[in-house]
TORMIMAR-258964 format. One record per residue (C-alpha): x, y, z; residue in three letters. Coordinates in steps of 0.2 Angstrom, whole numbers, padded with zeros to 4 digits, always signed. Layout:
REM residues N
XYZALA/...
***
This chain:
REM residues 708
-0276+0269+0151UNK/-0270+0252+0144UNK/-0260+0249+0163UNK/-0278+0251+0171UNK/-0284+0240+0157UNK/-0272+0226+0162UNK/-0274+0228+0179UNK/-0291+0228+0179UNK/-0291+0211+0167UNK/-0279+0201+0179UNK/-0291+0206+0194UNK/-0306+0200+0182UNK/-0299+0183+0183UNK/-0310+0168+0190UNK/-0306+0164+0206UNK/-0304+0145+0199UNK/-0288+0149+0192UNK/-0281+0155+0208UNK/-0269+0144+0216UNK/-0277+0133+0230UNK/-0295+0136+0222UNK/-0298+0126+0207UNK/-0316+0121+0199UNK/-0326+0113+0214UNK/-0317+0127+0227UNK/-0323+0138+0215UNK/-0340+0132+0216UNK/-0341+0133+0234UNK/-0335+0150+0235UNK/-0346+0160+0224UNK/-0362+0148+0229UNK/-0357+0153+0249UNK/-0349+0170+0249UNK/-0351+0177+0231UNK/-0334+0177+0227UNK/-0332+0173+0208UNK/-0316+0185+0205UNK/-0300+0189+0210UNK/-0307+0207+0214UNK/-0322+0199+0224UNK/-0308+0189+0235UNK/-0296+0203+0238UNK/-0313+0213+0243UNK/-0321+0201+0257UNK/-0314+0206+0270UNK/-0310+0198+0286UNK/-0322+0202+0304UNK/-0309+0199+0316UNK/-0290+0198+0320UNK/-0283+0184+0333UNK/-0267+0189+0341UNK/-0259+0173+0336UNK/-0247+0176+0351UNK/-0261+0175+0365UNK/-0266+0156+0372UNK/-0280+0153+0385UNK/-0278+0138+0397UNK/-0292+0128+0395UNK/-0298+0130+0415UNK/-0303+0149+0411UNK/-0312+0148+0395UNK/-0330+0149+0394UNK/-0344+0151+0378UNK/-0343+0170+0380UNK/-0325+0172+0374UNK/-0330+0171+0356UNK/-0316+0161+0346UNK/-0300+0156+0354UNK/-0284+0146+0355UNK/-0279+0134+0366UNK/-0262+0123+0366UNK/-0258+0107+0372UNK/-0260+0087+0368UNK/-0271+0076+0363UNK/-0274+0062+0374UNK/-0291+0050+0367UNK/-0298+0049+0352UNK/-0317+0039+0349UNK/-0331+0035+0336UNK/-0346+0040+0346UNK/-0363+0034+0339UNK/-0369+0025+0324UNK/-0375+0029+0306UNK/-0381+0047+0304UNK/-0379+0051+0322UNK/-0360+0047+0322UNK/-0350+0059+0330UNK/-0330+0060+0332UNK/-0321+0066+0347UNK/-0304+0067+0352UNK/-0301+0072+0369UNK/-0289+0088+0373UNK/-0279+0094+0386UNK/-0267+0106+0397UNK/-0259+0105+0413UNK/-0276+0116+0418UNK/-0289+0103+0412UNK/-0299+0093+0396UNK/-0311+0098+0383UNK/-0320+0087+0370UNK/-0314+0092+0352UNK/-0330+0085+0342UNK/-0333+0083+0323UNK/-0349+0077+0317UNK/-0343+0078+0296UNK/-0329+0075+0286UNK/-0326+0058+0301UNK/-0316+0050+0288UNK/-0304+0061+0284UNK/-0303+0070+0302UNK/-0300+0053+0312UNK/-0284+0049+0304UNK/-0275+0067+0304UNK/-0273+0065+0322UNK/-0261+0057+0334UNK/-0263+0051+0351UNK/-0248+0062+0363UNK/-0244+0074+0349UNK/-0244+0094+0354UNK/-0257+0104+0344UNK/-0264+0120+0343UNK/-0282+0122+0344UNK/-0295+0137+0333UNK/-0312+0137+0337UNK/-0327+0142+0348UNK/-0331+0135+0364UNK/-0348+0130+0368UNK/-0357+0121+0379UNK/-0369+0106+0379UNK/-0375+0096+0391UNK/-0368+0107+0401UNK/-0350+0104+0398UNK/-0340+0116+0387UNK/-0332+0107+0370UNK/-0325+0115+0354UNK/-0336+0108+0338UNK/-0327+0108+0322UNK/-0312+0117+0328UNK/-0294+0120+0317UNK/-0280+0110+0322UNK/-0263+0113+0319UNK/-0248+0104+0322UNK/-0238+0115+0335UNK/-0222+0113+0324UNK/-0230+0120+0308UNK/-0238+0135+0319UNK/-0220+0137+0327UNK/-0214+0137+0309UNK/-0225+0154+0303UNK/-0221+0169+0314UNK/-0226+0181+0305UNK/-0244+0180+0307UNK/-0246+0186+0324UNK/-0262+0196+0318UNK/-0271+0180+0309UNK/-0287+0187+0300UNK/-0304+0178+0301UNK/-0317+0176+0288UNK/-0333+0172+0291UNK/-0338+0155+0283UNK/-0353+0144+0283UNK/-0357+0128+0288UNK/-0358+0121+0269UNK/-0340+0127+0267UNK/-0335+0119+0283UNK/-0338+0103+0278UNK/-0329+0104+0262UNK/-0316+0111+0270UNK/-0315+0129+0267UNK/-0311+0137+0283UNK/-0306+0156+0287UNK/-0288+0149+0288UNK/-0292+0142+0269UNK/-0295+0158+0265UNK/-0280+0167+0275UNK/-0271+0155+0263UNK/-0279+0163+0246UNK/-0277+0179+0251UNK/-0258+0175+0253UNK/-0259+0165+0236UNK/-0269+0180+0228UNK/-0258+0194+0233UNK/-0241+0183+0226UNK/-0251+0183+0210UNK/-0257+0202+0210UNK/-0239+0209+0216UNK/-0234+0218+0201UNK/-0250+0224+0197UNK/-0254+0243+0198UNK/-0270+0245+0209UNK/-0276+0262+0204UNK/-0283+0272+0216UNK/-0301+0277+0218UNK/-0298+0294+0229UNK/-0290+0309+0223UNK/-0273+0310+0231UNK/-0275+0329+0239UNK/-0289+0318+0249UNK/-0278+0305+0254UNK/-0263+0319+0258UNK/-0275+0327+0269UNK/-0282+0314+0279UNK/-0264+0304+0280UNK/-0272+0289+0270UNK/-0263+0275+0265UNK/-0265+0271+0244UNK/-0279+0260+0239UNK/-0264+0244+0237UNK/-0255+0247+0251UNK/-0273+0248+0263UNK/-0279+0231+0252UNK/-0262+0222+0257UNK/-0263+0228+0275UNK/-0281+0221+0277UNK/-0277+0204+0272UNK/-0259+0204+0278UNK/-0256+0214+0292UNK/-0236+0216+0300UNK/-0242+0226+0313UNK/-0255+0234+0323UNK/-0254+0250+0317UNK/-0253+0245+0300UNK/-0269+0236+0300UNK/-0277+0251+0310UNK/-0272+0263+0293UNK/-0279+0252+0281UNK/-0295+0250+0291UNK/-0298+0267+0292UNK/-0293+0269+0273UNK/-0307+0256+0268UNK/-0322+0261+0278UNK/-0320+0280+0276UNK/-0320+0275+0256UNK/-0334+0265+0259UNK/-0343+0278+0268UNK/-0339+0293+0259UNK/-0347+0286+0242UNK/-0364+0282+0249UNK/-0364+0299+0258UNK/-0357+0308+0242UNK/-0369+0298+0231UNK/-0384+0305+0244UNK/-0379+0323+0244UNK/-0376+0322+0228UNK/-0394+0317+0224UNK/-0399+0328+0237UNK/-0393+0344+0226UNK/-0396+0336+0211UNK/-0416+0335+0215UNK/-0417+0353+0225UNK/-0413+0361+0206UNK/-0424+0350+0197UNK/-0438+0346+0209UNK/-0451+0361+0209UNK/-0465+0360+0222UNK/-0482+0367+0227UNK/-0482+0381+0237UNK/-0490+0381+0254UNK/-0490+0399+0256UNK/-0508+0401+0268UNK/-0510+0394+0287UNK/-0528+0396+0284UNK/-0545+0393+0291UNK/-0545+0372+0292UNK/-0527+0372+0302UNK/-0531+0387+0313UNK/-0549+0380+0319UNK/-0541+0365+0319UNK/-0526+0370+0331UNK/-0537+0383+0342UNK/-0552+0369+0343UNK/-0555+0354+0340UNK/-0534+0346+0349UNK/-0536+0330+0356UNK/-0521+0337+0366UNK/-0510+0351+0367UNK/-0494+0347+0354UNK/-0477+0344+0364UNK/-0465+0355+0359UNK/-0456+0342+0349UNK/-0474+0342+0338UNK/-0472+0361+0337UNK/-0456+0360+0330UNK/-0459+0346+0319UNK/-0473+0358+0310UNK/-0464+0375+0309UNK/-0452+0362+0297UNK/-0464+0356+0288UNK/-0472+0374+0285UNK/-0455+0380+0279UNK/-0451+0365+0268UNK/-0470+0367+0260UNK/-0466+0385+0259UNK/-0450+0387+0247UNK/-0457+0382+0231UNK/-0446+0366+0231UNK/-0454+0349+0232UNK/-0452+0341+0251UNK/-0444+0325+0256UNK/-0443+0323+0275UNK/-0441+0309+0286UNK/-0454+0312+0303UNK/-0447+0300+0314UNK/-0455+0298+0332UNK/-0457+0285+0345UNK/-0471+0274+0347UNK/-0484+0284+0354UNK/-0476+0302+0350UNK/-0490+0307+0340UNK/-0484+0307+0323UNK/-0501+0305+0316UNK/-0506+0322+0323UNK/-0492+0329+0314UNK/-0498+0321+0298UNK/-0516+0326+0299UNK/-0509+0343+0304UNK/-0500+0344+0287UNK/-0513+0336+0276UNK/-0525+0353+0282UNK/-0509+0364+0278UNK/-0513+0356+0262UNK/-0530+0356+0259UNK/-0531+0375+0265UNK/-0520+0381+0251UNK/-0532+0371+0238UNK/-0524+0353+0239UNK/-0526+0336+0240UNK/-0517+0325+0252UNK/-0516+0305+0254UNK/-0509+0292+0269UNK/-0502+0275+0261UNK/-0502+0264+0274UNK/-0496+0247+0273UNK/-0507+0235+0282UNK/-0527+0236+0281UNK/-0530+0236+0300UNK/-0516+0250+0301UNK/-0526+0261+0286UNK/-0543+0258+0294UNK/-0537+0262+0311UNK/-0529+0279+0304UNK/-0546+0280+0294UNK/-0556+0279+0312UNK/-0545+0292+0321UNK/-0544+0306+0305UNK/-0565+0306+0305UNK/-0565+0307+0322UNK/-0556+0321+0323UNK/-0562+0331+0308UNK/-0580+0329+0311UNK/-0584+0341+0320UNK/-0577+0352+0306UNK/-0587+0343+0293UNK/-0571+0339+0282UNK/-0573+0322+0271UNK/-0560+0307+0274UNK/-0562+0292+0264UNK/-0552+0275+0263UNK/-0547+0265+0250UNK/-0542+0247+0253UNK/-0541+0230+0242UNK/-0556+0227+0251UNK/-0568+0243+0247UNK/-0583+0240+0238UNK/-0584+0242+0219UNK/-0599+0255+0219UNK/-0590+0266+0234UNK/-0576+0263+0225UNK/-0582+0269+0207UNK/-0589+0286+0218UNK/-0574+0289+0229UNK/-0561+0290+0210UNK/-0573+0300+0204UNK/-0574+0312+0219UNK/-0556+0309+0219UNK/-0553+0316+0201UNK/-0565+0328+0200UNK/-0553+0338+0216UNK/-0571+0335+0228UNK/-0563+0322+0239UNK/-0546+0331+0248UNK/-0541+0318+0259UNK/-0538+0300+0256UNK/-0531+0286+0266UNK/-0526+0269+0261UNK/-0513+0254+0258UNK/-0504+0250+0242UNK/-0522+0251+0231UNK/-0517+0270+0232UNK/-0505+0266+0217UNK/-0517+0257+0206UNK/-0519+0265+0190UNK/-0534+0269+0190UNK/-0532+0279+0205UNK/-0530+0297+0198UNK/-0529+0314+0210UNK/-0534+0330+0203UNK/-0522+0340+0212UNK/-0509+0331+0225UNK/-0499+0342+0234UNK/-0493+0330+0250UNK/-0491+0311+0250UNK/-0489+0305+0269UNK/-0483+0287+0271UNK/-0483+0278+0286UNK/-0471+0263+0292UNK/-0460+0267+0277UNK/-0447+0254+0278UNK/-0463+0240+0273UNK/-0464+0248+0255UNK/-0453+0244+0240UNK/-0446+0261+0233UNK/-0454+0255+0215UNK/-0470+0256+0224UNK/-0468+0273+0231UNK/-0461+0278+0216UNK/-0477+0277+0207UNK/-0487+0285+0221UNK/-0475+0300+0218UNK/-0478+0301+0201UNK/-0496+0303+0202UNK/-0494+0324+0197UNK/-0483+0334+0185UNK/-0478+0343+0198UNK/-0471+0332+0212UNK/-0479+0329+0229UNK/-0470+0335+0246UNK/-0467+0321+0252UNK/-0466+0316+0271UNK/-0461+0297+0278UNK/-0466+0291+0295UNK/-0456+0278+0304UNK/-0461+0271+0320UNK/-0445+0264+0322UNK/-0432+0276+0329UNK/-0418+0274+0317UNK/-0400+0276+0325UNK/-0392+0294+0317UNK/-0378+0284+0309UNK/-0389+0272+0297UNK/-0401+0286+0296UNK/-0388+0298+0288UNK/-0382+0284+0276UNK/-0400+0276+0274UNK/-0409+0293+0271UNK/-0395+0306+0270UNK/-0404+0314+0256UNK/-0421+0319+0263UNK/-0422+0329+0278UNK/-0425+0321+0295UNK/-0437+0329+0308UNK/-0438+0321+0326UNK/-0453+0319+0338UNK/-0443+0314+0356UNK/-0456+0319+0367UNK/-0472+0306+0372UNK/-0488+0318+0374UNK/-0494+0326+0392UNK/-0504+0309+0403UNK/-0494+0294+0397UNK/-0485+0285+0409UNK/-0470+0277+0403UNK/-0471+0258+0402UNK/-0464+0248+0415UNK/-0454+0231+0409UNK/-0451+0217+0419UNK/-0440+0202+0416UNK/-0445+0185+0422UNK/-0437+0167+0416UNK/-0448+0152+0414UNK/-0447+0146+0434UNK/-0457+0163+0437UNK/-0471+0158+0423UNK/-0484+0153+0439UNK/-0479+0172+0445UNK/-0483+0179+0430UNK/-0499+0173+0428UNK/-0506+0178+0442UNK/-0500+0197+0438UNK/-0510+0195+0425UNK/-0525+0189+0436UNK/-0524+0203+0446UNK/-0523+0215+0430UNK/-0538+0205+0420UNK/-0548+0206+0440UNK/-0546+0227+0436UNK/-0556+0226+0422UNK/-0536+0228+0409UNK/-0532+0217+0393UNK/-0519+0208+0387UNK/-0507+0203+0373UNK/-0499+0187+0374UNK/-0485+0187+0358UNK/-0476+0172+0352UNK/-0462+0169+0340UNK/-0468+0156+0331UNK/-0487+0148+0325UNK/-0482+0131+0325UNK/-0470+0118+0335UNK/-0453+0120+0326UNK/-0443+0104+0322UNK/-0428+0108+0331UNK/-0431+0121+0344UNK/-0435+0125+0361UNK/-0445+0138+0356UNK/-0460+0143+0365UNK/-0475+0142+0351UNK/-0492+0151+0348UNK/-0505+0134+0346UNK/-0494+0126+0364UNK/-0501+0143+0371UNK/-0518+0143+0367UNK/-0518+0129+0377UNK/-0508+0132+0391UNK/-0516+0148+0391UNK/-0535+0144+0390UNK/-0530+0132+0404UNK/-0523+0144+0417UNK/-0540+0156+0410UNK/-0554+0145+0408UNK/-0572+0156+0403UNK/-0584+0163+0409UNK/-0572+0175+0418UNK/-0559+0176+0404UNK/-0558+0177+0385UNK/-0549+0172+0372UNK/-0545+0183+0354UNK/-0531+0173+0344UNK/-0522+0181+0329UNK/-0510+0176+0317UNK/-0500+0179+0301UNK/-0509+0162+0292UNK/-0527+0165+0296UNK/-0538+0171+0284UNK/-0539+0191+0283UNK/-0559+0190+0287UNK/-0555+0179+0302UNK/-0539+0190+0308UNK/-0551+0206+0307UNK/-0565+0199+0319UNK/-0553+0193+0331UNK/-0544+0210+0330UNK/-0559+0219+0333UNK/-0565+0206+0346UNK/-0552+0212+0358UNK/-0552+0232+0350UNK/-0571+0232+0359UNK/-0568+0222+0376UNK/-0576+0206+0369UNK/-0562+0196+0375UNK/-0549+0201+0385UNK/-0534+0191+0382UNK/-0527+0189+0364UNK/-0513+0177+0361UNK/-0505+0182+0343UNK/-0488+0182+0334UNK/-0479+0198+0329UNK/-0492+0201+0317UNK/-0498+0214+0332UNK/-0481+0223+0330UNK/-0491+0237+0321UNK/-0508+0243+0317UNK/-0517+0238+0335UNK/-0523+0254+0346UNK/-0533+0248+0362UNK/-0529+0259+0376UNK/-0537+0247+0389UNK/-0525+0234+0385UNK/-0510+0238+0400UNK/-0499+0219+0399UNK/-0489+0215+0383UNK/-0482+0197+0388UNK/-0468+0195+0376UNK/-0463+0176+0372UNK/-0444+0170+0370UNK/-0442+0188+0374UNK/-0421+0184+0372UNK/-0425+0179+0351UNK/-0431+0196+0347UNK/-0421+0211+0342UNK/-0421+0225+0352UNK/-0432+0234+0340UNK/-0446+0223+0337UNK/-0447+0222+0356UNK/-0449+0242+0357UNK/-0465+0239+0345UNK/-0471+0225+0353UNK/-0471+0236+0370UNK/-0478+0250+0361UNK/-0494+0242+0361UNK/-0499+0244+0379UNK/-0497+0263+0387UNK/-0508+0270+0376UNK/-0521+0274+0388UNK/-0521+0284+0406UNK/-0517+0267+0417UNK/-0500+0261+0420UNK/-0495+0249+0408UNK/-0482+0234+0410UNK/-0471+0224+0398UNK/-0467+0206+0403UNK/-0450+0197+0395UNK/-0449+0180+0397UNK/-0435+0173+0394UNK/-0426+0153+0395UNK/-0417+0151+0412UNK/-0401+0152+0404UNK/-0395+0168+0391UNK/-0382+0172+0380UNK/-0372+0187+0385UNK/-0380+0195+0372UNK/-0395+0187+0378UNK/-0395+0197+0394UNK/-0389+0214+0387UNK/-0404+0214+0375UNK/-0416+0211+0389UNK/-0406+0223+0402UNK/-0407+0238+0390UNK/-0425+0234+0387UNK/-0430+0234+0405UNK/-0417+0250+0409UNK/-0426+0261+0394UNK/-0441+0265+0384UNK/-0431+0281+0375UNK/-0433+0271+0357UNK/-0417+0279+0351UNK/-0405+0273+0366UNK/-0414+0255+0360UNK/-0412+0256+0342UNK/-0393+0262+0345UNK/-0390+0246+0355UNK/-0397+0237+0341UNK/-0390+0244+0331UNK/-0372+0238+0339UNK/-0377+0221+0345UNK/-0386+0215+0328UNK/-0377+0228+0313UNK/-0388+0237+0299UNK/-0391+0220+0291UNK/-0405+0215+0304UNK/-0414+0231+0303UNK/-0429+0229+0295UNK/-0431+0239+0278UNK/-0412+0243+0274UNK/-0414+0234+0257UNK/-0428+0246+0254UNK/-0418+0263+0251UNK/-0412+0274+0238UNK/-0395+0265+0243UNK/-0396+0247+0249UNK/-0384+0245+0267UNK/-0371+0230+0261UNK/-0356+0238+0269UNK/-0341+0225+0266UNK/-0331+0233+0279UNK/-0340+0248+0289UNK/-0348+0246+0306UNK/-0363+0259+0306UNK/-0363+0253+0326UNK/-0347+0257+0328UNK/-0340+0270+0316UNK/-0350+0285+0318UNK/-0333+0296+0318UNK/-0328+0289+0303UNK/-0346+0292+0293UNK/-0348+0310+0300UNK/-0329+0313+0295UNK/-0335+0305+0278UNK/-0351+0316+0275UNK/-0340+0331+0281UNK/-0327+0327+0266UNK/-0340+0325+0253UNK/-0351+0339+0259UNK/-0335+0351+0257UNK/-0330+0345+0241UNK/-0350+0345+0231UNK/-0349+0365+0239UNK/-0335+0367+0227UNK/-0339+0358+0214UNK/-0357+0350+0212UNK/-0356+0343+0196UNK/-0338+0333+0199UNK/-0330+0341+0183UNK/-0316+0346+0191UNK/-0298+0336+0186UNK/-0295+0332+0202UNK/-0314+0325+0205UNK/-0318+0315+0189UNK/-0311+0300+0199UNK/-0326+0303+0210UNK/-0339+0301+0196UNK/-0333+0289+0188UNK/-0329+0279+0203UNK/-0349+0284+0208UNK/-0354+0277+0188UNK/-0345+0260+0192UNK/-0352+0258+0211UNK/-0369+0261+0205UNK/-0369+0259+0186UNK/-0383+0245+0185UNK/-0393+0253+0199UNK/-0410+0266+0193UNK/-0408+0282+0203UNK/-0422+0280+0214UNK/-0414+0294+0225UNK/-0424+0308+0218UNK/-0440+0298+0224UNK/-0439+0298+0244UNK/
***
């Protein structure tokens, strides 16, 4: 205990006292990266390895290779510009060619480092401006000292930013602690956080040997060991803190029982169908029936595509409910969205003379004073609404299901207190519109059950998506001439409101003008929407559009949920290349939703990234939401997926790839699932390293996995 003690004080140390660091490095590195201790340094790992054996010649490289090296001389150096706007480049070259090296900070201390005919090694990124390629703010090494250090063929590299570069931290700086750390940290016992019949099993390297091999690779395969060392780690303590909750909540968590499909289901499902169910549908229900049925409280994940007809599923569930004596409640989390499932719930329960009401910020104090009473009294059974459903003063008399829609949009506080609304828990059932690949779905959700809608109801025609670049804009707008002659609508969506500072980007106030140009009135008109107008304003416009009045609406992604008008068939997307492949499959999910063919227009710059072009390609190759979020998924990581903070277990994986290492995460779950079969409680010798190691990861963190 008192080895652990020391080892754990020496990697306590601030990172200032490292050699190479000191008070204003320091500084720099906990502001930029978080990295206050020696533990925090030895755990940020590096993104990518260059083989330090591998040059390119500088007539084959080109702004899709990422970063690179280059060898040869430099030839010319020169101050270009004045003031603020100085720049300094020194011109580099091969027996293939030249490329600019260009600085635009740090001039003074860059412009006497290098000398005229001397051989270099060049480390950086090439990209091009004004159409000619040039590296900006590359490393530069002196081709002896590189000669001099063979033993980094596999050079790691950190990521770093731009704040860092200019005070000259670089990855290489970094490459250079992590040596100086583990000089200081040799002789230190690292003790290991997995039980060694687990590393035996798997053929695992221990926890100092896989930390030493990150940072320090000799070799290949080396390197691969501790890779697979740290990120199945990583990945098996979120999936053994899931499953773990999972079990923990099934004991402790009674629920309702649901034990009658009676009358207001079955007249229901024989009658009043606004289509037959897909099969998908079918399934979906005969889980929910089962769940409702054990006598154990319900957390399940519905996830279907846009236009799978979740909401029928819900509504479905909410009379499984009420015919066993309950009350039920939708949180939804914009006002348009609640009032649009407000609109469609009466209109299908009408004819069976069931109450619905809605409860928004924006409801009237005298209906609202007789709709909490209604509520509390058990006379009102169904209730829709946006986060005022978690007021206080809102108090159910008996809630058996809570639906809520669009999950990823509420904090887990604010669900939590919507949960807690009965002595005995809700079943609880999350919709998401957004298809969430399996991987982050099993480590973002692993502890609720996960039903899938995957099929699109019998009539809709899947949406067609067409790319066009900006030379194709006169094209375009006569498509949507022809479309607007049929009597059709459509949305126009921008990334931005205003002109940006710095940006080519296409922007919302430029295209009401362009766009009331090209469609002047009478024959055409105009609904505008964005996130900084007035709610009342937003509303109008909305509804404007929702009833035919006008028959073009310009907005901003404001649209990407809560807008149903199945006469709108063209979604015109703006800077199509800017958006992730998610939000672009909501943003097309607005048209299709009636019996007309729908289209989908990308517009992009003339000229894309290469990752640019594969985000536009999948879209216009697919409309299956899960292929799309996958892709996303493995262009953008989990960290651009909107709500991932929001979880029982937030997603800040410091070396995992949920895009890439699904084999590692299912081998993870598998390993964790076995051992809690064996041993739920961890009180085992050989597992008490798994709950303490649990206590530490996750000792200042409230246990909001027993929520949903």
């Amino acid at each position: 205990m008192l080895g652990q003690m020391v080892a754990q004080n020496i990697l306590d140390t601030d990172i200032m006292y490292l050699k190479g660091v000191g008070p204003q490095r320091a500084l720099t590195l906990a502001d930029e990266l978080g990295v206050k201790t020696y533990a925090d340094l030895l755990y940020y790992f590096p993104y990518r390895y260059l083989d330090r054996t591998r040059f390119y010649s500088i007539n084959s490289i080109n702004e899709d290779l990422g970063l690179i090296q280059v060898k040869g001389r430099i030839t010319k150096t020169e101050l270009v510009g004045e003031g603020r706007n100085q720049r300094f480049v020194a011109w580099f070259a091969d027996e293939t060619g030249a490329v600019p090296l260009v600085w635009f900070k740090g001039i003074k201390w860059i412009k006497d480092r290098f000398k005229v005919g001397a051989e270099y090694v060049v480390f950086g990124k090439p990209t091009e401006f004004n159409h000619q390629l040039n590296f900006v703010h590359p490393e530069i090494e002196d081709m002896a000292k590189y000669q001099a250090k063979p033993e980094f063929s596999l050079q790691p590299l950190y990521n770093t930013s731009e704040k860092m570069k200019t005070k000259m931290v670089t990855s290489k700086t970094i490459h250079q602690l992590q040596i100086n750390l583990h000089e200081a940290i040799k002789n230190t016992t690292i003790f290991e956080t997995l039980p060694r019949e687990l590393l035996e099993k798997l053929n695992l390297p221990n926890l100092k040997t896989a930390l030493t091999d990150i940072h320090l690779p000799k070799n290949q395969h080396d390197l691969q060991r501790a890779q697979l060392r740290l990120k199945f780690e990583e990945l098996f303590y979120i999936q053994l803190k899931l499953l773990r909750l999972k079990k923990i909540r099934a004991r402790a968590n009674g629920g309702h029982k649901f034990e009658v499909v009676g009358q207001n289901f079955n007249d229901f499902y024989n009658n009043h169908l606004p289509f037959s169910l897909t099969n998908a549908q079918k399934r979906v229900l005969r889980e929910i029936r089962r769940d409702t049925n054990t006598g154990l409280q319900m957390n399940r994940l519905l996830q279907g595509d846009v236009g799978s007809g979740k909401t029928l599923v819900a509504l479905m569930s909410m009379l499984l409910a009420l015919d066993n004596g309950f009350q039920s409640c939708l949180m939804a989390p914009t006002e348009i969205l609640a009032q649009q499932h407000y609109k469609s719930f009466c209109e299908m329960l009408a004819p069976m003379g069931i109450e619905v009401a809605l409860l928004t910020g924006s409801t009237k104090q005298s209906t609202r004073t007789q709709l909490l009473a209604d509520l509390a009294s058990g006379q009102l059974k169904i209730l829709i609404g946006t986060h005022a459903l978690i007021e206080d003063r809102v108090v159910f008399n008996s809630l058996g299901l809570v639906v809520i829609d669009e999950q990823h949009r509420f904090g887990v506080a604010q669900r939590a207190r919507l949960w807690s609304k009965n002595s005995i828990p809700p079943h609880v059932l999350v919709m998401t519109a957004t298809p969430i690949p399996r991987t982050l779905a099993m480590t973002l959700y692993g502890d609720l059950d996960v039903s899938v809608i995957d099929e699109l109801p019998p009539g809709r025609k899947p949406v067609k998506t067409i790319h066009y670049n900006d030379s194709r804009r006169l094209q375009m707008f006569g498509f949507l001439r022809e479309q607007l002659k049929q009597g059709r609508q459509v949305y126009i969506v921008y990334p931005l409101i205003s002109e940006p500072k710095a940006s080519d980007l296409k922007y919302l106030e430029d295209g009401v003008e362009s766009i009331s140009r090209a469609f002047p009135p009478p024959d055409y008109a105009i609904s505008v929407v964005h996130g900084q107008m007035p709610s009342a304003e937003k509303e109008k416009s909305m509804t404007y559009f929702a009833k035919g009045i006008t028959n073009i609406m310009i907005a901003t992604t404001v649209i990407e949920v809560g807008v149903n008008v199945p006469n709108a068939s063209v979604m015109v997307i703006e800077n199509a290349e800017r958006f992730g492949l998610s939000q672009l499959h909501q943003l097309r999910g607005r048209v299709g939703r009636g019996a007309d063919q729908s289209y989908c227009i990308l517009m992009t710059g003339d000229r894309l990234t290469t990752e640019g072009r594969k985000r536009i390609q999948t879209m216009v190759e697919t409309n299956d939401g899960f292929v799309i979020a996958e892709a996303d998924l493995k262009l953008r990581g989990p960290g651009d997926i909107e709500g991932t903070q929001q979880s029982g277990i937030a997603i800040d994986l410091k070396i995992a790839d949920l895009g890439k290492d699904n084999q590692i995460l299912m081998l993870a779950r598998d390993e964790a699932s076995h051992i809690l079969e064996v041993d739920p409680n961890l009180k085992q010798p050989e597992h008490v390293i798994l709950d303490s190691e649990i206590k530490r990861r996750w000792k200042y963190e409230f246990d909001w996995g027993q929520i949903s």
